[in-house]
mmCIF file of the N, C-alpha and C atoms, coordinates in Angstrom:
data_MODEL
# 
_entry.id   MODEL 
# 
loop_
_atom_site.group_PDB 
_atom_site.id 
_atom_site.type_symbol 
_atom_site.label_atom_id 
_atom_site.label_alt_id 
_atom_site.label_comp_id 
_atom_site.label_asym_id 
_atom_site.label_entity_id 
_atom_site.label_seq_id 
_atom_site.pdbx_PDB_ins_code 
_atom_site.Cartn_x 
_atom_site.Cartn_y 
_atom_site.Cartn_z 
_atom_site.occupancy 
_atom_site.B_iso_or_equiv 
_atom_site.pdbx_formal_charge 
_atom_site.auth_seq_id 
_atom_site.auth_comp_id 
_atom_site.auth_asym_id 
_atom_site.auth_atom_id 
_atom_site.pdbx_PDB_model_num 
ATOM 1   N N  . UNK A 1 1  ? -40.857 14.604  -11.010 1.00 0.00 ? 1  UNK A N  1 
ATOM 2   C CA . UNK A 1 1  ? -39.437 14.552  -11.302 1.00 0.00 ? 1  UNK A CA 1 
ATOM 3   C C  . UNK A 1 1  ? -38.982 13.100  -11.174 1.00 0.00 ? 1  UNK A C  1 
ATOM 4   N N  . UNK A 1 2  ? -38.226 12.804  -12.071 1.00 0.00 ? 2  UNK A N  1 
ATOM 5   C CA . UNK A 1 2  ? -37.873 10.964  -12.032 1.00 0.00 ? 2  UNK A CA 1 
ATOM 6   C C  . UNK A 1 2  ? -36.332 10.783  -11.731 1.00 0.00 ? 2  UNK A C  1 
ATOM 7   N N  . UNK A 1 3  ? -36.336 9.569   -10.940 1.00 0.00 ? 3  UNK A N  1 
ATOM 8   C CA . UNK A 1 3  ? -35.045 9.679   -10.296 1.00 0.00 ? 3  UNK A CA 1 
ATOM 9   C C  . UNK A 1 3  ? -33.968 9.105   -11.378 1.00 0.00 ? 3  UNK A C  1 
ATOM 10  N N  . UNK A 1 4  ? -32.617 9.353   -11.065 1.00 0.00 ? 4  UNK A N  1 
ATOM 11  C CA . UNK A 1 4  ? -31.477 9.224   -11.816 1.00 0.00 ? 4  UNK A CA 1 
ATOM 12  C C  . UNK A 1 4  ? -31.892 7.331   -12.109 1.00 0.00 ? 4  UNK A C  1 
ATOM 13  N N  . UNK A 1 5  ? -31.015 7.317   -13.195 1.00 0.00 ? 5  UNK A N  1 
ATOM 14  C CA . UNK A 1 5  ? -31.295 5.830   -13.266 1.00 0.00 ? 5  UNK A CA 1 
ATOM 15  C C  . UNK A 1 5  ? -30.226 4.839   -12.532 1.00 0.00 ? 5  UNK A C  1 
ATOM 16  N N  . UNK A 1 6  ? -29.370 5.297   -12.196 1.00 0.00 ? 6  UNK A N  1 
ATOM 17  C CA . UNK A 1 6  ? -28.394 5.089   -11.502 1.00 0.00 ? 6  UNK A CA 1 
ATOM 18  C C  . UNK A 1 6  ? -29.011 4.272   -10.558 1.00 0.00 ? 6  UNK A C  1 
ATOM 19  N N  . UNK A 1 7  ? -29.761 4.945   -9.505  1.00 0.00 ? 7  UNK A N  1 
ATOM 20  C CA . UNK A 1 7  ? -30.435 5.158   -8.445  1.00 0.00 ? 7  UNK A CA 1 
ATOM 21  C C  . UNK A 1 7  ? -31.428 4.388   -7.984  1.00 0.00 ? 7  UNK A C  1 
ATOM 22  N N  . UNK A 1 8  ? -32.261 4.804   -9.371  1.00 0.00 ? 8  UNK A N  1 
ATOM 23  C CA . UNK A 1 8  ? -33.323 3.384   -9.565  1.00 0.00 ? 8  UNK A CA 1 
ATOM 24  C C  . UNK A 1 8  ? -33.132 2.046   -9.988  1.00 0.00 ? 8  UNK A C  1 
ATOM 25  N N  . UNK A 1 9  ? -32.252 1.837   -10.824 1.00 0.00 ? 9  UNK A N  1 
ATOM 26  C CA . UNK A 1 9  ? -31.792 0.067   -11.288 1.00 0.00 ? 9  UNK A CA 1 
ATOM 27  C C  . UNK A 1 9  ? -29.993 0.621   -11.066 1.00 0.00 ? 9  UNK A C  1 
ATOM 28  N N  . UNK A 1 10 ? -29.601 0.182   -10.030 1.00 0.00 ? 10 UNK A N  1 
ATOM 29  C CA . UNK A 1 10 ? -27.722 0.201   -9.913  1.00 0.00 ? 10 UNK A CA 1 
ATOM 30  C C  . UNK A 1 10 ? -27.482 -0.408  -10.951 1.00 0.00 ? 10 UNK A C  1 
ATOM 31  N N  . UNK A 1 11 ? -28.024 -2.104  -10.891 1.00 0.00 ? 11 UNK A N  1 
ATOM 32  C CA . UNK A 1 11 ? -27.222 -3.362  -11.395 1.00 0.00 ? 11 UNK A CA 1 
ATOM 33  C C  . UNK A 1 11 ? -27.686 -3.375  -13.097 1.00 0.00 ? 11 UNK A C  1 
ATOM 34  N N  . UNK A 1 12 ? -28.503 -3.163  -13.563 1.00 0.00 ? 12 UNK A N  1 
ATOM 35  C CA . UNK A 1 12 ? -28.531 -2.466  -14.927 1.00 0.00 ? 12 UNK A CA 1 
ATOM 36  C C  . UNK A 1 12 ? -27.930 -1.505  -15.367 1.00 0.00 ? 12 UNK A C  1 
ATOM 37  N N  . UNK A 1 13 ? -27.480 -0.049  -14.548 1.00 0.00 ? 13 UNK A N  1 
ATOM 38  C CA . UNK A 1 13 ? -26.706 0.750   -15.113 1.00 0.00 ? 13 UNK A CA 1 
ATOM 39  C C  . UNK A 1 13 ? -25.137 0.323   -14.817 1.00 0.00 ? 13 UNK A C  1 
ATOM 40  N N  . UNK A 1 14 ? -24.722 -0.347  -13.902 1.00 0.00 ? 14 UNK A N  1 
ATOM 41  C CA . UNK A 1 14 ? -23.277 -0.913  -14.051 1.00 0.00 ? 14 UNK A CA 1 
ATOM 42  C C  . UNK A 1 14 ? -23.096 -1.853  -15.367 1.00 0.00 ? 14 UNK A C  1 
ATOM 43  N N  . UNK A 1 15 ? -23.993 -3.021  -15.362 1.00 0.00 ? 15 UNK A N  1 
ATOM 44  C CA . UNK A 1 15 ? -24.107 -3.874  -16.681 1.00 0.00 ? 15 UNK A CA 1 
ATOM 45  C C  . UNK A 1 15 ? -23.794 -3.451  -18.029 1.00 0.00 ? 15 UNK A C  1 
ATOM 46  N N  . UNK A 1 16 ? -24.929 -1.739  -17.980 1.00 0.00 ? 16 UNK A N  1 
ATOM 47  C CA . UNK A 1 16 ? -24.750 -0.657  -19.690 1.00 0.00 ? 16 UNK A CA 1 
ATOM 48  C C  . UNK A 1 16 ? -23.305 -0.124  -19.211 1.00 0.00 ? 16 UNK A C  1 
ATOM 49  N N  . UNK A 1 17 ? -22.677 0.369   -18.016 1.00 0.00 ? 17 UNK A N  1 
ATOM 50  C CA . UNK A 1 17 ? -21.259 0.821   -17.789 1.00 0.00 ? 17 UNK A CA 1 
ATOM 51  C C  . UNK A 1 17 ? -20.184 -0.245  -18.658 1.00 0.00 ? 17 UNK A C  1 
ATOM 52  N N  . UNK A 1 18 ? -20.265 -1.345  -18.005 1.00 0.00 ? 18 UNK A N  1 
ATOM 53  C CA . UNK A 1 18 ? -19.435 -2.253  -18.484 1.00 0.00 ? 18 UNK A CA 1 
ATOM 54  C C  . UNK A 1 18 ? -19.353 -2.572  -19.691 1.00 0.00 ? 18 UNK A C  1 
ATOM 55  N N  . UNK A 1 19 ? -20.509 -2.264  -20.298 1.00 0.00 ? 19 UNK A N  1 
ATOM 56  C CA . UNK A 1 19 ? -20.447 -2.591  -21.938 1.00 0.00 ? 19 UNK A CA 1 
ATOM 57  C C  . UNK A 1 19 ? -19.853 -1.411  -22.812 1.00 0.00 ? 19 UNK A C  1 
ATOM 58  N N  . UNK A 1 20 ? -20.502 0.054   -22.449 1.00 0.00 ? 20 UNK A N  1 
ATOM 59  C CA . UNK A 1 20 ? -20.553 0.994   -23.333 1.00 0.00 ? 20 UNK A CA 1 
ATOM 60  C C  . UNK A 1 20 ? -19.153 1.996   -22.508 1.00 0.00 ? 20 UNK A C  1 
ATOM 61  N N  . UNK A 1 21 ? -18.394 1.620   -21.545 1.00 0.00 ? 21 UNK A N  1 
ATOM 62  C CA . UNK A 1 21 ? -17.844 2.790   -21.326 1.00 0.00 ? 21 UNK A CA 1 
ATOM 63  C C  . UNK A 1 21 ? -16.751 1.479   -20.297 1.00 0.00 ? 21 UNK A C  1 
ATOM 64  N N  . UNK A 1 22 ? -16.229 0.484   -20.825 1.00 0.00 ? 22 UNK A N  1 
ATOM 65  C CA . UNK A 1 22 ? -15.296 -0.795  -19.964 1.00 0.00 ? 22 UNK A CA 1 
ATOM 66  C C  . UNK A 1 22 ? -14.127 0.200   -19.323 1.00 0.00 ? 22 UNK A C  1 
ATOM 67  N N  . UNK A 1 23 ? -13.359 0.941   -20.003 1.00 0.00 ? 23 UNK A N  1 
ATOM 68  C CA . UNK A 1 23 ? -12.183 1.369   -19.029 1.00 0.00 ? 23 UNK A CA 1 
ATOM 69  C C  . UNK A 1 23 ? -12.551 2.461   -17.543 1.00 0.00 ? 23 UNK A C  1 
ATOM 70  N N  . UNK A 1 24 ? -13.741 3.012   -17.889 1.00 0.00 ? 24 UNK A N  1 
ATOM 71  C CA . UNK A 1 24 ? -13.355 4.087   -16.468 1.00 0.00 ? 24 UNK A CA 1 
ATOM 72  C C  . UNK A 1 24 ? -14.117 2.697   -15.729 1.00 0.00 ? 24 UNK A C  1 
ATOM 73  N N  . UNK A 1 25 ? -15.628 1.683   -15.772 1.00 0.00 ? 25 UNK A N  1 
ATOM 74  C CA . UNK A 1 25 ? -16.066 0.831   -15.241 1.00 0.00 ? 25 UNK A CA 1 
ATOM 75  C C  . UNK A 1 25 ? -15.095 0.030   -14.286 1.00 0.00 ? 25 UNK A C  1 
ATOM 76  N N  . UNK A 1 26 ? -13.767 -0.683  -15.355 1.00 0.00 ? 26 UNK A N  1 
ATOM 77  C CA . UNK A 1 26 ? -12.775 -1.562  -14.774 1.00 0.00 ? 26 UNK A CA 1 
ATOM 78  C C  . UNK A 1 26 ? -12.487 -0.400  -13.677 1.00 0.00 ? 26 UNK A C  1 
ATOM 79  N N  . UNK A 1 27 ? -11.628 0.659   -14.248 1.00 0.00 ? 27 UNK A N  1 
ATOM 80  C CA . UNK A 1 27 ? -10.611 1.489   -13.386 1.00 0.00 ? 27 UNK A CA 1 
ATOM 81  C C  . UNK A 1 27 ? -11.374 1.866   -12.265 1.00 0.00 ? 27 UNK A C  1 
ATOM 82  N N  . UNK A 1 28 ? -13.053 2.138   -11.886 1.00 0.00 ? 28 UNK A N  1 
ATOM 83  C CA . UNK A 1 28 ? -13.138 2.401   -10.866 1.00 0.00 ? 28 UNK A CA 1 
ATOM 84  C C  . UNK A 1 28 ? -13.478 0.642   -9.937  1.00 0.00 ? 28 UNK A C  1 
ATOM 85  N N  . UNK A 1 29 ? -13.744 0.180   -10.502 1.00 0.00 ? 29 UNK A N  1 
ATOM 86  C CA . UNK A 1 29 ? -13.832 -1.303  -9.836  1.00 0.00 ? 29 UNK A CA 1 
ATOM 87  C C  . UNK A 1 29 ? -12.883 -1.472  -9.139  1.00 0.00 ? 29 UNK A C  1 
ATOM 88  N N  . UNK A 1 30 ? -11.516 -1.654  -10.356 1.00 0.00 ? 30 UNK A N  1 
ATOM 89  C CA . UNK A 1 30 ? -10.151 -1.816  -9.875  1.00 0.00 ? 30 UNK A CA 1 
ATOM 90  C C  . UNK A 1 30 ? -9.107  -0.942  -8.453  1.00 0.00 ? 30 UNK A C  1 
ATOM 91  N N  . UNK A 1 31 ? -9.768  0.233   -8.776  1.00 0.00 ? 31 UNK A N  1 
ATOM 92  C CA . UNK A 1 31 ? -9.473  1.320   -7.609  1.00 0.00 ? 31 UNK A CA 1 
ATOM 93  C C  . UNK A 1 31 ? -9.709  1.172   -6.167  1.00 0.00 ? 31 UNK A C  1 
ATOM 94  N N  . UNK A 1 32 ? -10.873 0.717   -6.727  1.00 0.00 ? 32 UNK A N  1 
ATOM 95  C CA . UNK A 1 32 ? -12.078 0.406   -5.291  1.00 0.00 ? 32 UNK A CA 1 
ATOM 96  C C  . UNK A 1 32 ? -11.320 -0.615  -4.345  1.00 0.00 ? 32 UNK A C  1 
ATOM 97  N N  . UNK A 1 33 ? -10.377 -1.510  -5.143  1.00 0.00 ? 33 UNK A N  1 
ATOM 98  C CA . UNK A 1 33 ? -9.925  -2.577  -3.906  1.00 0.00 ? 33 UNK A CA 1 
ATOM 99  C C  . UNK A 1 33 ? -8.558  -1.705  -3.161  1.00 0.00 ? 33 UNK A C  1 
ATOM 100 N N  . UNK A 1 34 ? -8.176  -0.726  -3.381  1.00 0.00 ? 34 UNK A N  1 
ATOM 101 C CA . UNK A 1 34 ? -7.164  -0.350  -2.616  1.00 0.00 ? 34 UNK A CA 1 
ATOM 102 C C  . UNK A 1 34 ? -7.567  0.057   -1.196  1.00 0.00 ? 34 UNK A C  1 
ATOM 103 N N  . UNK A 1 35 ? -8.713  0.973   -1.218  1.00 0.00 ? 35 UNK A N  1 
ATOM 104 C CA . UNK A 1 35 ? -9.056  1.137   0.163   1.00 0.00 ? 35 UNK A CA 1 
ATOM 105 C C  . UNK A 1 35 ? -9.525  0.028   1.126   1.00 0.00 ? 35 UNK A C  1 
ATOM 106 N N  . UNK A 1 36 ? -9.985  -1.007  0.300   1.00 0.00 ? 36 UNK A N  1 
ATOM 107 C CA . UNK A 1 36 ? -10.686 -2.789  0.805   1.00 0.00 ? 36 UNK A CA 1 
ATOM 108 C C  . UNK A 1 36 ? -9.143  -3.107  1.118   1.00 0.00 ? 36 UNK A C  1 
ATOM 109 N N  . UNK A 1 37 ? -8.146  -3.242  0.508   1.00 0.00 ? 37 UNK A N  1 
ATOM 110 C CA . UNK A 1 37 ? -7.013  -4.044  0.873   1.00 0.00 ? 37 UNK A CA 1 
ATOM 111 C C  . UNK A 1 37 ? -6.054  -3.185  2.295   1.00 0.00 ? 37 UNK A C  1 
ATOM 112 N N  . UNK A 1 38 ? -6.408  -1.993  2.693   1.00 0.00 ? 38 UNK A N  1 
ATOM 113 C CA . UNK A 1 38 ? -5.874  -2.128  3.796   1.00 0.00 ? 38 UNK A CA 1 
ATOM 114 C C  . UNK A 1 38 ? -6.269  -2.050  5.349   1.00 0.00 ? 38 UNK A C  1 
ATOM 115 N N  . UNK A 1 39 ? -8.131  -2.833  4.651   1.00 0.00 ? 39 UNK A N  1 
ATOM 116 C CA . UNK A 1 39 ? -8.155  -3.234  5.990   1.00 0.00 ? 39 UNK A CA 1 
ATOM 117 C C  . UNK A 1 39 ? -8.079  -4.890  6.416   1.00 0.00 ? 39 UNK A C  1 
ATOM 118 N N  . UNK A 1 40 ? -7.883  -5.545  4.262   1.00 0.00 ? 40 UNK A N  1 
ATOM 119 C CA . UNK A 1 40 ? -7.572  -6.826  4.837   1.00 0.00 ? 40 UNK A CA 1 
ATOM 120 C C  . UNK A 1 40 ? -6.514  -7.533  4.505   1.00 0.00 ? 40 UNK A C  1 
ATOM 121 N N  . UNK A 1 41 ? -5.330  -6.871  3.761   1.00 0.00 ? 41 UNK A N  1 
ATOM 122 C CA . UNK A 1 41 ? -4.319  -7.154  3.639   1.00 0.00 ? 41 UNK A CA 1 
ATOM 123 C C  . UNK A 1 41 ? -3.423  -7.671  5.215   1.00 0.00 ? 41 UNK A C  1 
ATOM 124 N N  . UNK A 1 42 ? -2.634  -6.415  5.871   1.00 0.00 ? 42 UNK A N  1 
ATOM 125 C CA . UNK A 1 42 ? -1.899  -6.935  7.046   1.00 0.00 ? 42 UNK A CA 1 
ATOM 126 C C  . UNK A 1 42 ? -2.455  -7.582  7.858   1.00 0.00 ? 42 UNK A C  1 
ATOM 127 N N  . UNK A 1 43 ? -3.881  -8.489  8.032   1.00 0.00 ? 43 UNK A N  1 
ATOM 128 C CA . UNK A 1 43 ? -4.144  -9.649  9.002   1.00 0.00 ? 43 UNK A CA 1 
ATOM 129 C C  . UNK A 1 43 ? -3.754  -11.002 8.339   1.00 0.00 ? 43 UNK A C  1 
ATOM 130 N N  . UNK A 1 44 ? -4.092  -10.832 6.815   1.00 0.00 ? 44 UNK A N  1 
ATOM 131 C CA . UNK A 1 44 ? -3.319  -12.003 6.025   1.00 0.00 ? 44 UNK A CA 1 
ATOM 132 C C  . UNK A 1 44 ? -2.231  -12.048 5.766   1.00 0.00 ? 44 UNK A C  1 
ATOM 133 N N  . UNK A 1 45 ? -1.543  -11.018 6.276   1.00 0.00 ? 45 UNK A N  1 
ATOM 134 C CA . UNK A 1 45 ? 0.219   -11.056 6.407   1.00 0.00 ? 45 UNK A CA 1 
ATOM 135 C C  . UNK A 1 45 ? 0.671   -11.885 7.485   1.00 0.00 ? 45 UNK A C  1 
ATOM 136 N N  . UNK A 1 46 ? 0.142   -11.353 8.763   1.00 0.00 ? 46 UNK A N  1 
ATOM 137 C CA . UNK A 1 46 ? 0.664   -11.920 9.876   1.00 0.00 ? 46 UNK A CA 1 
ATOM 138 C C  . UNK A 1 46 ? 0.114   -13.565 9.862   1.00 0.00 ? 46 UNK A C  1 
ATOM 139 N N  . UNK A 1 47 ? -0.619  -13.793 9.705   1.00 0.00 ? 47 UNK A N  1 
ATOM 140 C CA . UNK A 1 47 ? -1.805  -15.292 9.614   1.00 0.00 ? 47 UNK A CA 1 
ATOM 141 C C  . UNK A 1 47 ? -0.161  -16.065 8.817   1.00 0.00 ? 47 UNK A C  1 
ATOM 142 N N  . UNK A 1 48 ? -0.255  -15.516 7.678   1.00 0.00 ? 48 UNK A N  1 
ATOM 143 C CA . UNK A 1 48 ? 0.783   -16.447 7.017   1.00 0.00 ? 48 UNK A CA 1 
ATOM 144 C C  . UNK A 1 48 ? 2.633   -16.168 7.779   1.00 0.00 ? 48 UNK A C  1 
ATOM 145 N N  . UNK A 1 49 ? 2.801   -15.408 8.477   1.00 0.00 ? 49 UNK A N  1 
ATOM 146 C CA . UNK A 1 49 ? 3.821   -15.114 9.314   1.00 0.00 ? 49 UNK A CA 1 
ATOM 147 C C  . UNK A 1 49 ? 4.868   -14.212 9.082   1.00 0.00 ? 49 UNK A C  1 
ATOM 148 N N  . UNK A 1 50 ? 4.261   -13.225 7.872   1.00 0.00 ? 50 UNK A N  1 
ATOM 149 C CA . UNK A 1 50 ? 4.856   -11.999 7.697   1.00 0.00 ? 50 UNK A CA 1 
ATOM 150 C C  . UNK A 1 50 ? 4.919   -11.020 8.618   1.00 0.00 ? 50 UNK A C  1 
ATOM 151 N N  . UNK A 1 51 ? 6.487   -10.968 9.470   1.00 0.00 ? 51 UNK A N  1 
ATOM 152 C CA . UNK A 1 51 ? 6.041   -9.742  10.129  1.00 0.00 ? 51 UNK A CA 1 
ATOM 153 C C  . UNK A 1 51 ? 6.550   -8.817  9.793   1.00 0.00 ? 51 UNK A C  1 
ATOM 154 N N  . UNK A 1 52 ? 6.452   -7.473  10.697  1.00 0.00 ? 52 UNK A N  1 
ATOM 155 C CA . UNK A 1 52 ? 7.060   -6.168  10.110  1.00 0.00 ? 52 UNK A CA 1 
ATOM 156 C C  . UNK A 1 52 ? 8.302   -6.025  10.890  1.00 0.00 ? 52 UNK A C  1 
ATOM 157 N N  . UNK A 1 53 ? 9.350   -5.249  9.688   1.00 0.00 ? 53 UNK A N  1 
ATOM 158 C CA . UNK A 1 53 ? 10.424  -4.906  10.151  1.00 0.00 ? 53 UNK A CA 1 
ATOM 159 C C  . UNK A 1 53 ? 11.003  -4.574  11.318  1.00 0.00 ? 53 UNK A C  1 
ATOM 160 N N  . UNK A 1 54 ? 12.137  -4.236  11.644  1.00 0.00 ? 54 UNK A N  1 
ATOM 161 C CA . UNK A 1 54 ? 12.126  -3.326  13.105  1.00 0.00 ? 54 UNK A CA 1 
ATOM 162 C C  . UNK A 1 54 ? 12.357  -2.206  12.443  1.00 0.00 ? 54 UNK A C  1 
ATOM 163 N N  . UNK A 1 55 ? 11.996  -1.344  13.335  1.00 0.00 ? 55 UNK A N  1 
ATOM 164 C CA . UNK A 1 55 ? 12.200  -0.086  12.754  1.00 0.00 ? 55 UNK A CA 1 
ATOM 165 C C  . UNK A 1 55 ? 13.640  0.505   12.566  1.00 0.00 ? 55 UNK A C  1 
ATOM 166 N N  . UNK A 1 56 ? 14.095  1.418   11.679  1.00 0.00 ? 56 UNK A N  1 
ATOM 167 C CA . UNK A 1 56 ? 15.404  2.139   11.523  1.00 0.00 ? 56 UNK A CA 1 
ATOM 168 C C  . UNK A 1 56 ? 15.661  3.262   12.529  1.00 0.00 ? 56 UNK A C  1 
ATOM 169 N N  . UNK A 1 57 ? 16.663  2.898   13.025  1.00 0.00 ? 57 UNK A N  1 
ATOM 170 C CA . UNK A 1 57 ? 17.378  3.651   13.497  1.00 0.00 ? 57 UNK A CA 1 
ATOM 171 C C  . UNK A 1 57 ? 17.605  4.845   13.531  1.00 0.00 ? 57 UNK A C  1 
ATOM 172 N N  . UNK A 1 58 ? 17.538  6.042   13.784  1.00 0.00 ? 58 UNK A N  1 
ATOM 173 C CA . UNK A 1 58 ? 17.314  7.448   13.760  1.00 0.00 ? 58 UNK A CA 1 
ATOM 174 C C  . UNK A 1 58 ? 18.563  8.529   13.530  1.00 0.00 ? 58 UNK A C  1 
ATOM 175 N N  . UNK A 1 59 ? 19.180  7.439   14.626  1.00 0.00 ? 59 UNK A N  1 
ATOM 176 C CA . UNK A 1 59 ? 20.642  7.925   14.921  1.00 0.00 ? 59 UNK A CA 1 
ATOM 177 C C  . UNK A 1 59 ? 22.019  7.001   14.733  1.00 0.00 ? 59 UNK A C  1 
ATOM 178 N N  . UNK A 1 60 ? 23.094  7.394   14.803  1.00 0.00 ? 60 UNK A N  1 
ATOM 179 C CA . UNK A 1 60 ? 24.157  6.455   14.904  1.00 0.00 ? 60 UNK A CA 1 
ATOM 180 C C  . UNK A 1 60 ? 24.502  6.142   16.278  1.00 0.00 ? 60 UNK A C  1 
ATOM 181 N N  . UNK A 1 61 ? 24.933  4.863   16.611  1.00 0.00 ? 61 UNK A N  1 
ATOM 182 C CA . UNK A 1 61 ? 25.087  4.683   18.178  1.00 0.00 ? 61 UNK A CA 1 
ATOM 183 C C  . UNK A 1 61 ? 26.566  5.212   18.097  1.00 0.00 ? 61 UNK A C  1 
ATOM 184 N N  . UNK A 1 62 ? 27.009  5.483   19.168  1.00 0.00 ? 62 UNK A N  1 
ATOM 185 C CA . UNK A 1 62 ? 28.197  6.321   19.703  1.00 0.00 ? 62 UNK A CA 1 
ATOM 186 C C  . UNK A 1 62 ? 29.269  5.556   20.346  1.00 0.00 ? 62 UNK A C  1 
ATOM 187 N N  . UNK A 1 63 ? 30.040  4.918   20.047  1.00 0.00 ? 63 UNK A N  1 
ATOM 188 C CA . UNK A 1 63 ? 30.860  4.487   20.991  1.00 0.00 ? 63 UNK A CA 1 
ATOM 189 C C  . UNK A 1 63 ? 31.576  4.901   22.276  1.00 0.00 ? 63 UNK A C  1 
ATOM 190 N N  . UNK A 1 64 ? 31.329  3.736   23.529  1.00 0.00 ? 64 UNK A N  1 
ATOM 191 C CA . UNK A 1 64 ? 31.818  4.478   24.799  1.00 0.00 ? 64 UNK A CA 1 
ATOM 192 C C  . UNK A 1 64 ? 33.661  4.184   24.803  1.00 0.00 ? 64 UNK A C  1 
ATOM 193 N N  . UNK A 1 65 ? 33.950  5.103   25.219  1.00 0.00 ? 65 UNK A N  1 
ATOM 194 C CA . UNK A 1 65 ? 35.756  5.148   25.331  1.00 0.00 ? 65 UNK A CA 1 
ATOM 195 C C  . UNK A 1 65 ? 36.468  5.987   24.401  1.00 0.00 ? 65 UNK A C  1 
ATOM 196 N N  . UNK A 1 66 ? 37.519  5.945   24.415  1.00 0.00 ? 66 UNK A N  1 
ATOM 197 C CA . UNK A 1 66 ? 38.441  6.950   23.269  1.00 0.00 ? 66 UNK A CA 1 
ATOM 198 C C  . UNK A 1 66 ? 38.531  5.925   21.809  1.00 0.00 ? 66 UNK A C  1 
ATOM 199 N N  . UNK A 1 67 ? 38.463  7.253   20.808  1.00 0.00 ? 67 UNK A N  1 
ATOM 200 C CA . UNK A 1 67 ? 38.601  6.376   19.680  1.00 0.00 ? 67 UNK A CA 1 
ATOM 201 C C  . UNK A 1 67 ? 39.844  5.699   18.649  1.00 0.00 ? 67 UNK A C  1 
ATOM 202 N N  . UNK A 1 68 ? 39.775  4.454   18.940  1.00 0.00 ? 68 UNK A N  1 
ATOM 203 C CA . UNK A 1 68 ? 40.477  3.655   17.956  1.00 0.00 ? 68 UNK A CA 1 
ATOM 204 C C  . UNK A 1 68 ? 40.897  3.856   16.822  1.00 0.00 ? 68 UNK A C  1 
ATOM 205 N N  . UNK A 1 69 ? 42.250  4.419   16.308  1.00 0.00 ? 69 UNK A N  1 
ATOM 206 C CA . UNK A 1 69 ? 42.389  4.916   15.078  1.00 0.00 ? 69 UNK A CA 1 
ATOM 207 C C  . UNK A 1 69 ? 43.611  3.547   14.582  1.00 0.00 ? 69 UNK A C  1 
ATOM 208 N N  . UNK A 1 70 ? 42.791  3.229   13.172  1.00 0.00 ? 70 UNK A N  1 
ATOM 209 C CA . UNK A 1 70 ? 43.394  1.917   12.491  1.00 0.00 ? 70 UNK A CA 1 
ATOM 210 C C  . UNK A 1 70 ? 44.973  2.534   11.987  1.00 0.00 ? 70 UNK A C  1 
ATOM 211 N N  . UNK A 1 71 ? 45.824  1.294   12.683  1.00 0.00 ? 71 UNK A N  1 
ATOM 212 C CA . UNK A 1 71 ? 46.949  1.256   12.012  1.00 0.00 ? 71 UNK A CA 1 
ATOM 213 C C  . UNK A 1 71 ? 47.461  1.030   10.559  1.00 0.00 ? 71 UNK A C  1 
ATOM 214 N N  . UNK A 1 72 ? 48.315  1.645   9.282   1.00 0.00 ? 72 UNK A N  1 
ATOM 215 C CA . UNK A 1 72 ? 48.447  0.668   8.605   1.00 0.00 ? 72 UNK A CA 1 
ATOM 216 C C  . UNK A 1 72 ? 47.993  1.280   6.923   1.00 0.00 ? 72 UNK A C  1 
ATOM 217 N N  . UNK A 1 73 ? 47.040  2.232   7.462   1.00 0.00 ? 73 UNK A N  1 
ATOM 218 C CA . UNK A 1 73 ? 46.551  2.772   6.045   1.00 0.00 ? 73 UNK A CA 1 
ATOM 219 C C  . UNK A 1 73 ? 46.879  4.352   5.903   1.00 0.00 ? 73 UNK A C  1 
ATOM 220 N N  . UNK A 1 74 ? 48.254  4.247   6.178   1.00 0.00 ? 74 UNK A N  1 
ATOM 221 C CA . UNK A 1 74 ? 48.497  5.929   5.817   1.00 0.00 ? 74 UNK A CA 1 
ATOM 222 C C  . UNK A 1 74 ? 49.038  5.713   4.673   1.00 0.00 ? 74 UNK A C  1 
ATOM 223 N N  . UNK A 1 75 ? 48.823  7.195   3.648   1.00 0.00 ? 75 UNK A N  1 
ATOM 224 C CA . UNK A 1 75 ? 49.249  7.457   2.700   1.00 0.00 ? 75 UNK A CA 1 
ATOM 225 C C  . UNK A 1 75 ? 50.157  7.435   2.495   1.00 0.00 ? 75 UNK A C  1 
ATOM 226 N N  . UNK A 1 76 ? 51.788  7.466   3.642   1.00 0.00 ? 76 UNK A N  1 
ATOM 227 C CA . UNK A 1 76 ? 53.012  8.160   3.403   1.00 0.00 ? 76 UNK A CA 1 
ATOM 228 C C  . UNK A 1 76 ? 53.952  7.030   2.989   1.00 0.00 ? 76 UNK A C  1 
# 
């Protein structure tokens, strides 16, 4: 039984990929760096001095005391 050719020459069957079949070749090439970029993307963020946000707020803060009602804008 003879093995896939894949298997046996990679760098020849990527080479015939790239020629005879370029878009899924690119698209999985191209794909391939998303999982690569997040393990080296955010160290070259911070290096150059990107940092991350603060986080949002969940809630509204509450004011302490009775509430202040603005003079001035009634309808009447």
């Amino acid at each position: 039984m003879s093995a896939p050719h894949f298997w046996s020459t990679p760098l020849r069957y990527l080479r015939w990929a790239s020629h005879e079949k370029p878009a899924i070749f690119y698209s999985i090439v191209l794909g391939s760096f998303g999982p690569v970029s997040l393990a080296v993307v955010p160290p070259i963020r911070r290096y150059f001095g990107d940092v991350d946000p603060e986080t949002i707020p969940l809630s509204y803060p509450i004011p302490k005391g009775p509430r202040v009602i603005p003079q001035g804008f009634d309808d009447e």
